[in-house]
C-alpha positions as CSV (number, residue, x, y, z in Angstrom):
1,X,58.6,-89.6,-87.7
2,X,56.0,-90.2,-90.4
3,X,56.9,-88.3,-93.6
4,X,54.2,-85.4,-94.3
5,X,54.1,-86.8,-97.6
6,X,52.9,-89.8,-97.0
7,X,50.3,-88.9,-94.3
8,X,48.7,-86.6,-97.1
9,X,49.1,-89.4,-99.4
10,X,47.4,-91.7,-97.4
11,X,44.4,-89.5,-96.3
12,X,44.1,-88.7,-100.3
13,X,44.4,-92.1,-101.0
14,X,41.4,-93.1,-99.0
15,X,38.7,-90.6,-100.0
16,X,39.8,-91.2,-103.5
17,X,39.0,-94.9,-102.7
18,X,35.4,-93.7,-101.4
19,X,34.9,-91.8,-105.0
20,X,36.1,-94.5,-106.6
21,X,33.3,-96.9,-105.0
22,X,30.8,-94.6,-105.1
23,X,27.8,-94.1,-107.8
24,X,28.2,-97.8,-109.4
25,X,26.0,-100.2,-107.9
26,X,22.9,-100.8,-104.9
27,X,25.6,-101.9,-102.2
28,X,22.7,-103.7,-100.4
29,X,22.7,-106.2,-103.1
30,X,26.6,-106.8,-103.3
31,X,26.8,-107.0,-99.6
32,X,29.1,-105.2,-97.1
33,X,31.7,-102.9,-98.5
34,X,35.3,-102.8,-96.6
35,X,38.0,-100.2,-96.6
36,X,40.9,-101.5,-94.3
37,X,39.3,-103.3,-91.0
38,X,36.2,-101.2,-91.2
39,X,32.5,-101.8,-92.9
40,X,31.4,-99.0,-95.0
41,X,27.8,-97.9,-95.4
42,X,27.0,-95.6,-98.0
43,X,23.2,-96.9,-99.0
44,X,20.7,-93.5,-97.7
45,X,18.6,-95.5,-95.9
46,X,21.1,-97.1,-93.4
47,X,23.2,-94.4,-93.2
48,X,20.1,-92.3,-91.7
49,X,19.4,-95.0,-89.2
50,X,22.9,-94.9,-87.9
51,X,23.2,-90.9,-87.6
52,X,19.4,-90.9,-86.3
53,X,20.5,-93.5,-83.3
54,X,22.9,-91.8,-81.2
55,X,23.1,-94.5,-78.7
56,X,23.7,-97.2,-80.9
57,X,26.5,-95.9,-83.0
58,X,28.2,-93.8,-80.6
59,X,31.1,-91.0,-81.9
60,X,34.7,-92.1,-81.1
61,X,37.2,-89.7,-82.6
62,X,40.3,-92.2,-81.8
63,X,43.3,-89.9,-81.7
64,X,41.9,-86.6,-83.1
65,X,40.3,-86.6,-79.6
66,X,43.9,-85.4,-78.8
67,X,42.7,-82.0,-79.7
68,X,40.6,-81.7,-76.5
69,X,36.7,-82.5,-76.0
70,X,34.1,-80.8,-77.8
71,X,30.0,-80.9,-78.9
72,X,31.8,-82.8,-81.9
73,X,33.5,-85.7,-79.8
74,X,31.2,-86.5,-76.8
75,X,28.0,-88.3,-75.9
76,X,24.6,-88.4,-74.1
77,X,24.7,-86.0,-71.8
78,X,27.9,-84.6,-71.6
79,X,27.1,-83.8,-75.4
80,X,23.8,-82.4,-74.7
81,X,25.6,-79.6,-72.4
82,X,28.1,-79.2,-74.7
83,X,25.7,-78.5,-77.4
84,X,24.0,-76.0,-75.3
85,X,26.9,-73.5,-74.6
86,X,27.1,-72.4,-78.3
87,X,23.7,-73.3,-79.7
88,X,21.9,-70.5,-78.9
89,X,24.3,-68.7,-80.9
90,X,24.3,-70.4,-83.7
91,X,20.5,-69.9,-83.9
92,X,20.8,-65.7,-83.6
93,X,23.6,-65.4,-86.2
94,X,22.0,-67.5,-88.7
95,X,18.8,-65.2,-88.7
96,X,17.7,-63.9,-91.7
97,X,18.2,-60.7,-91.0
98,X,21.9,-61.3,-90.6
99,X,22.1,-61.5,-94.3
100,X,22.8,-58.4,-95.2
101,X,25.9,-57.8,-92.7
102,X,27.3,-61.6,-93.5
103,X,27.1,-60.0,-97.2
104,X,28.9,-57.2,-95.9
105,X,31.7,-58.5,-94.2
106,X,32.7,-61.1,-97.4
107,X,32.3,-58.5,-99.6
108,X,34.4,-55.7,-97.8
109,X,37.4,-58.3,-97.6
110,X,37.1,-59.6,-100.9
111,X,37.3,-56.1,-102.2
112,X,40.2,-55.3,-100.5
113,X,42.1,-58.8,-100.9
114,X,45.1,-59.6,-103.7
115,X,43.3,-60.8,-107.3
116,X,44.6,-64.1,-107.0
117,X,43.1,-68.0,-105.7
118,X,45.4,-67.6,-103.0
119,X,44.1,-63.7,-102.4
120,X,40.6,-65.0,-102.1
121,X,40.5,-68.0,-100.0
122,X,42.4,-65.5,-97.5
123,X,39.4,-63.2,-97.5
124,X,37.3,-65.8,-97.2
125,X,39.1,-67.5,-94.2
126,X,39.1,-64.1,-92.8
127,X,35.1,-63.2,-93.7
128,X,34.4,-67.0,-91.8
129,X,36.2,-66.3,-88.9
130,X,35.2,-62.6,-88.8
131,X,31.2,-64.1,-89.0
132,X,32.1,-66.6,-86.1
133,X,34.1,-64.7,-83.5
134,X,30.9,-61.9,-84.4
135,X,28.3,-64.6,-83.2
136,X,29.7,-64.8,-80.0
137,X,30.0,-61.2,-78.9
138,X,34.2,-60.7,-80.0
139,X,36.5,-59.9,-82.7
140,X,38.8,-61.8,-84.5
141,X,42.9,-61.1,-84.3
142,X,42.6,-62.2,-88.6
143,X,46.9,-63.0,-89.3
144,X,47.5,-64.6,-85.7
145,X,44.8,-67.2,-85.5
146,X,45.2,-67.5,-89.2
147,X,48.6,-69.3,-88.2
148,X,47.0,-71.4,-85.5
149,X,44.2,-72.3,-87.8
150,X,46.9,-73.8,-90.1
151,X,48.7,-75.6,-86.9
152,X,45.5,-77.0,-86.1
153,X,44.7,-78.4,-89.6
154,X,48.4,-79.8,-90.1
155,X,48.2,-81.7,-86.3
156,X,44.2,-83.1,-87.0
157,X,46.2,-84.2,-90.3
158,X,48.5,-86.2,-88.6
159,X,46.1,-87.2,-85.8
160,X,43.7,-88.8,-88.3
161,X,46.4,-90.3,-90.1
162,X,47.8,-92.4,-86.5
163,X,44.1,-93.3,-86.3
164,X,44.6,-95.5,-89.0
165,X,48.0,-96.1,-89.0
166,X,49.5,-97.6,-85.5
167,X,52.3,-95.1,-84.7
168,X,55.2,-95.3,-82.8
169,X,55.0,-94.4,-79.3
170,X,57.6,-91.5,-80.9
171,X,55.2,-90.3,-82.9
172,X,52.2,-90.8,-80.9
173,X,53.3,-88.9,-78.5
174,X,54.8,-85.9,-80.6
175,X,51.2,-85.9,-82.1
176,X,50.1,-85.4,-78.7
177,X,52.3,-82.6,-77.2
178,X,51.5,-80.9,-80.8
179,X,47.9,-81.0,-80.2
180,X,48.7,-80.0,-76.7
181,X,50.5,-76.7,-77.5
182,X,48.6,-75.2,-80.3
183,X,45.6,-75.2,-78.1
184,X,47.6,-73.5,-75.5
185,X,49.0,-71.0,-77.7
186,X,45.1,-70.6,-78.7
187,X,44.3,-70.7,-75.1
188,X,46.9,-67.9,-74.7
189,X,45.1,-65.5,-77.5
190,X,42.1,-65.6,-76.3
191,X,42.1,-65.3,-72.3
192,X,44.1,-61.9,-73.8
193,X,41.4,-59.9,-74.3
194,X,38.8,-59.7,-72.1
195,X,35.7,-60.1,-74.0
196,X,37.2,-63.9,-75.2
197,X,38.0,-64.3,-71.3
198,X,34.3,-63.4,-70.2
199,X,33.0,-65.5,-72.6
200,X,35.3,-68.3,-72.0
201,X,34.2,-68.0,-67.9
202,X,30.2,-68.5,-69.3
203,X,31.5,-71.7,-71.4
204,X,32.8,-73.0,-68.1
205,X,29.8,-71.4,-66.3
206,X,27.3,-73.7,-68.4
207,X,29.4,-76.8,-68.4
208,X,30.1,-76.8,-64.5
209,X,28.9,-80.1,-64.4
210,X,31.5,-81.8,-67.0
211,X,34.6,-83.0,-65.1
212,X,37.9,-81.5,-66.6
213,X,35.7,-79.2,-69.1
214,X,38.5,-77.1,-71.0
215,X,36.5,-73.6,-72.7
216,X,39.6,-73.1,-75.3
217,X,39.3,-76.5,-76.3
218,X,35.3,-76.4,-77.4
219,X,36.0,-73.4,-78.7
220,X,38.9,-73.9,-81.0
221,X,37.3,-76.8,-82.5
222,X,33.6,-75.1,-82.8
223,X,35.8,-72.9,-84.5
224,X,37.7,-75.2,-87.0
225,X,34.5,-76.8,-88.1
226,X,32.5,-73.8,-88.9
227,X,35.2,-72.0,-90.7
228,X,36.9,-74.9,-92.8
229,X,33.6,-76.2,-94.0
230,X,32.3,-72.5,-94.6
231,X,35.6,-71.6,-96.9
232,X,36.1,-75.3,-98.5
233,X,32.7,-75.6,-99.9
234,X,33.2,-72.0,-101.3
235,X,36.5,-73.0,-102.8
236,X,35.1,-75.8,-104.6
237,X,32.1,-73.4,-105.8
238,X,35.2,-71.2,-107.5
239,X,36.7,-74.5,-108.7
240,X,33.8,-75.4,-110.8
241,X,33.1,-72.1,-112.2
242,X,36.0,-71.6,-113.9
243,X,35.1,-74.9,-115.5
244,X,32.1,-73.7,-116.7
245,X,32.0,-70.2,-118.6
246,X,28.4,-70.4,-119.5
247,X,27.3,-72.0,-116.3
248,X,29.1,-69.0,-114.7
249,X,27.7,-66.5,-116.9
250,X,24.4,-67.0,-115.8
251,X,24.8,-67.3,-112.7
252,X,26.2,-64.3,-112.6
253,X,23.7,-62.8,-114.3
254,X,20.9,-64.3,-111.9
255,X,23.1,-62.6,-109.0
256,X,23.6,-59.7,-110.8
257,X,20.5,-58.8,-111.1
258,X,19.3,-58.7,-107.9
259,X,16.4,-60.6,-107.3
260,X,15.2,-62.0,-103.9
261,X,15.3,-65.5,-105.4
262,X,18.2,-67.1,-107.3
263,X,17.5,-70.9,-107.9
264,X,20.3,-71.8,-110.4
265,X,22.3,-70.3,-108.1
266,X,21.0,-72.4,-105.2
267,X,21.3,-75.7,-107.2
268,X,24.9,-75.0,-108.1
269,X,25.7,-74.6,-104.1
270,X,23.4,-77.8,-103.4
271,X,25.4,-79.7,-106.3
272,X,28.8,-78.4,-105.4
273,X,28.0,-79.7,-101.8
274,X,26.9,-83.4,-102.9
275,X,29.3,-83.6,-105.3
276,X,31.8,-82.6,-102.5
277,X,30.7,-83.1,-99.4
278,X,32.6,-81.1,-96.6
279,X,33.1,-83.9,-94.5
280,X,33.4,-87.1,-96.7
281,X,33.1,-89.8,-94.4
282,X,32.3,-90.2,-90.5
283,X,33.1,-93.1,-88.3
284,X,30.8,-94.5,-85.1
285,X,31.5,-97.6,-82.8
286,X,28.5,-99.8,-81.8
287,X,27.9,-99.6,-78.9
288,X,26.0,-103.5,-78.5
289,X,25.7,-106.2,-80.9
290,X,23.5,-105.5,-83.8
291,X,22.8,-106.5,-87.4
292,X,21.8,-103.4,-90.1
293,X,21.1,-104.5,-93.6
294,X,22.2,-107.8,-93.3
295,X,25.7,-106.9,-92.0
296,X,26.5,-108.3,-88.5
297,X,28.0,-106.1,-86.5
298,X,29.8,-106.5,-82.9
299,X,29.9,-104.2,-79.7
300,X,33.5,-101.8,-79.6
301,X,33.5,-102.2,-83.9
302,X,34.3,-99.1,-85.6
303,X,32.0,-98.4,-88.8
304,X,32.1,-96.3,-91.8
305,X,29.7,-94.0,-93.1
306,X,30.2,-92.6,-96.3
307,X,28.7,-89.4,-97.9
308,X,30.2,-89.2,-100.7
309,X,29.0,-93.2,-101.2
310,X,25.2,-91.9,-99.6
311,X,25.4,-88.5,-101.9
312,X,26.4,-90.4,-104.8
313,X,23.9,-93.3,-104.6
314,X,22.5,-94.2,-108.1
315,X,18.8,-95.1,-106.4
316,X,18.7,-91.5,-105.6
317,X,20.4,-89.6,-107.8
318,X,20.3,-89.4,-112.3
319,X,24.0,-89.8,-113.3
320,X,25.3,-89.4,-110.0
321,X,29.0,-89.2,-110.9
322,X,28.4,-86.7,-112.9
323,X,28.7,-82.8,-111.8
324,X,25.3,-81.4,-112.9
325,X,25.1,-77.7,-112.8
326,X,20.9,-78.0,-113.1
327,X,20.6,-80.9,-111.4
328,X,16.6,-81.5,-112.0
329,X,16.6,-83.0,-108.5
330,X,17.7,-79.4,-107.0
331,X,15.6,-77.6,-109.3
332,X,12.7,-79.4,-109.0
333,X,12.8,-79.7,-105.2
334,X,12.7,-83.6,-105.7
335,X,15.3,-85.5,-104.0
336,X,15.1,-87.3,-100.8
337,X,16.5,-85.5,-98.0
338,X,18.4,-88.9,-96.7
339,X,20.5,-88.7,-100.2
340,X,21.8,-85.0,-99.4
341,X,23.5,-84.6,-96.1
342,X,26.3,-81.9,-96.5
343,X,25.1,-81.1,-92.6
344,X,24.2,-84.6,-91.4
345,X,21.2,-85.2,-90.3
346,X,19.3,-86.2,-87.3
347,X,20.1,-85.1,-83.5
348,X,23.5,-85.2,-84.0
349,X,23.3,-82.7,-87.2
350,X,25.4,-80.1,-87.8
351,X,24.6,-76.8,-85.0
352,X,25.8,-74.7,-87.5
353,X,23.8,-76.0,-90.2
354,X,22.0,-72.8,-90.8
355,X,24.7,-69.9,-90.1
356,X,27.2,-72.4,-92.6
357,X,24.4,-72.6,-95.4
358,X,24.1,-68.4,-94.9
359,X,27.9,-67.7,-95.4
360,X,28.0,-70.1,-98.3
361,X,25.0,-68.6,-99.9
362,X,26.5,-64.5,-99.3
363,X,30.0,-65.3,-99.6
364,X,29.5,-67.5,-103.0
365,X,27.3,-64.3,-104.4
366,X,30.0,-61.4,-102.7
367,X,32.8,-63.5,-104.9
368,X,30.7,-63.7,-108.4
369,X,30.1,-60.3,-108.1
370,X,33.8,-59.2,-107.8
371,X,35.2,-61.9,-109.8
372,X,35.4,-64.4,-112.9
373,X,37.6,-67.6,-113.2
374,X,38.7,-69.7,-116.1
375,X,40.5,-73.1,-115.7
376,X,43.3,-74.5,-118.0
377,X,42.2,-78.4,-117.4
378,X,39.0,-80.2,-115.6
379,X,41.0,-82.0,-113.7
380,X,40.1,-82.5,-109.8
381,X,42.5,-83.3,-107.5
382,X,41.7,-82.5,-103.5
383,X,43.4,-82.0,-100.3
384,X,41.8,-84.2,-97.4
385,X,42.2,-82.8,-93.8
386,X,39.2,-83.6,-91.9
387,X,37.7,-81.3,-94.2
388,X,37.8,-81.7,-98.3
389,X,39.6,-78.6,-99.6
390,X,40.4,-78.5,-103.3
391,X,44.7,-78.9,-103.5
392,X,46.6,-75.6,-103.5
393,X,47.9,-75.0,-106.8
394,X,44.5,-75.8,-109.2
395,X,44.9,-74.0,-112.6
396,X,42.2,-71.8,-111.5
397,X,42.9,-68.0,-113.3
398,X,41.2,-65.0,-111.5
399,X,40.2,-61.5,-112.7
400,X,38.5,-58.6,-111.3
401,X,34.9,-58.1,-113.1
């Protein structure tokens, strides 16, 4: 079987690659950009014609589609009624009026978590899930999904990693009855309460017309998505505080003092989020033959799309390798909205756009309140699981304010 190691090597390796490439030069001018067998488009412009035509560049998930089927992983129509079981809820959580109680629950588990990194990321993990579980009428079991959660980011590691890397039948199929159990074991948690069971009949209830439709599965990976992009972007928030004492101060300051409107604060999320998107890259398949800037492209080819390329695009950005606390383009309301996608864009756009962008916004405020950070070095190093997480272990010092 693969070493761990080297599947977290090799996932590493490649986003590095994508930072690496990124910022330098119009790649519309230097032609097609390759990583491996696929073509990578990071220019804004193509990038939102891809993501805005569904039909053309069609999602295909390769292995990770082990996992089970999900809003994330489907198409057309079968996507559509996907998208429709759990929208709705998405839209009432995120209200504005939520704020206060998404406030709330971050701060309550912050105040009562260890003063360490490791102590807040819990409470974080725990304020996501708490917020997510909440928008669908239940409560979380915190320490037992907790474990899954971490089972189900270890197997999408490996999963990703086979859809690069041709495994063994050995391993593909380990992979397989991996992904296989820990959404039974999830399965298993959930139908035992009754509130999760109820819910999981109206999943099935809406989706009557989707042959094979699994509830446990959507859920668990509505589930994964919303939390570990919720808690990662808010890790990297704390990351680049303790870079930046004075940047800190004042944002502290601005949260402090309890106005309706914090900007600097706003720009420093919006930054943090293009300087590390989420999700770093995406992959489609063309559906036909078609040519986009200049590139031919065949029907069954898989593409890349990457964001950290698109959010680091020198046309639209000043400096854009550099980490800009008061980025003018975030102040000044300025940029174009195909350079910043942290959510995607177009019909395929993140559901939970809205509800994410409120936890970030409470949960990076709950955390400056409570807390300050220093860091011994600058030095960024990441952890790449579907999702980019800053590596456990960052010389990130915490203290209670």
């Amino acid at each position: 079987m693969s070493d761990p190691a080297q599947i977290e090597g090799m996932l590493n390796s490649l986003v590095y690659n994508l930072f690496a490439r990124s910022g330098q030069d119009d790649g519309r001018a230097t032609g097609a950009k390759e990583i491996g067998n696929l073509v990578v488009f990071d220019h804004p412009e193509s990038v939102d014609e891809i993501v805005k035509s569904p039909a053309l560049f069609r999602k295909n998930f390769s292995l990770i589609s082990a996992l089970g089927f999900s809003r994330f992983n489907t198409n057309d129509e079968e996507w559509a009624t996907r998208r429709a079981i759990t929208q709705d809820r998405y839209l009432a959580a995120a209200k504005p009026a939520h704020g206060q109680s998404v406030s709330d629950i971050f701060s309550g588990d912050l105040a009562d978590c260890e003063t360490s990194l490791a102590g807040i990321h819990q409470a974080l993990f725990t304020g996501a899930m708490t917020i997510f579980y909440q928008a669908f009428g239940l409560v979380a079991e915190a320490r037992p999904t907790a474990v899954l959660f971490d089972r189900v980011r270890e197997t999408l590691r490996r999963l990703q990693y086979y859809s690069w890397v041709t495994p063994t039948n050995a391993e593909r199929d380990s992979a397989i009855q991996d992904a296989r159990a820990v959404i039974a074991d999830f399965g298993s948690q959930l139908m035992a309460d009754p509130r999760a069971a109820a819910e999981m009949d109206r999943f099935s209830e809406r989706a009557a017309g989707i042959d094979g439709f699994s509830p446990i599965e959507e859920f668990v990976m509505n589930l994964f998505a919303g939390v570990e992009t919720t808690v990662t972007t808010v890790q990297w928030v704390i990351d680049r505080l303790g870079a930046n004492q004075q940047v800190q101060e004042r944002i502290y300051s601005e949260i402090a003092g309890g106005k309706a409107q914090t900007p600097f604060t706003d720009c420093f999320i919006n930054e943090t989020m293009r300087y590390f998107p989420p999700i770093p890259f995406l992959t489609r398949e063309v559906s036909t033959d078609a040519v986009l800037d200049g590139t031919s492209l065949r029907a069954g080819q898989l593409i890349m799309l990457s964001l950290v390329g698109v959010h680091q695009h020198p046309e639209f950005w000043e400096n854009p390798r550099t980490f800009d606390a008061s980025r003018k383009e975030f102040i000044n309301n300025s940029f174009d909205r195909r350079a910043f996608i942290p959510f995607l864009t177009g019909p395929r756009m993140c559901g939970g756009a809205r509800l994410g962008r409120l936890e970030v916004e409470q949960a990076v405020r709950a955390v400056v309140r409570q807390f300050a950070f220093t860091r011994a070095d600058d030095v960024i190093r990441f952890d790449y699981a579907l999702a980019l997480r800053p590596a456990s272990g960052m010389s990130v010092q915490v203290s209670r304010r």
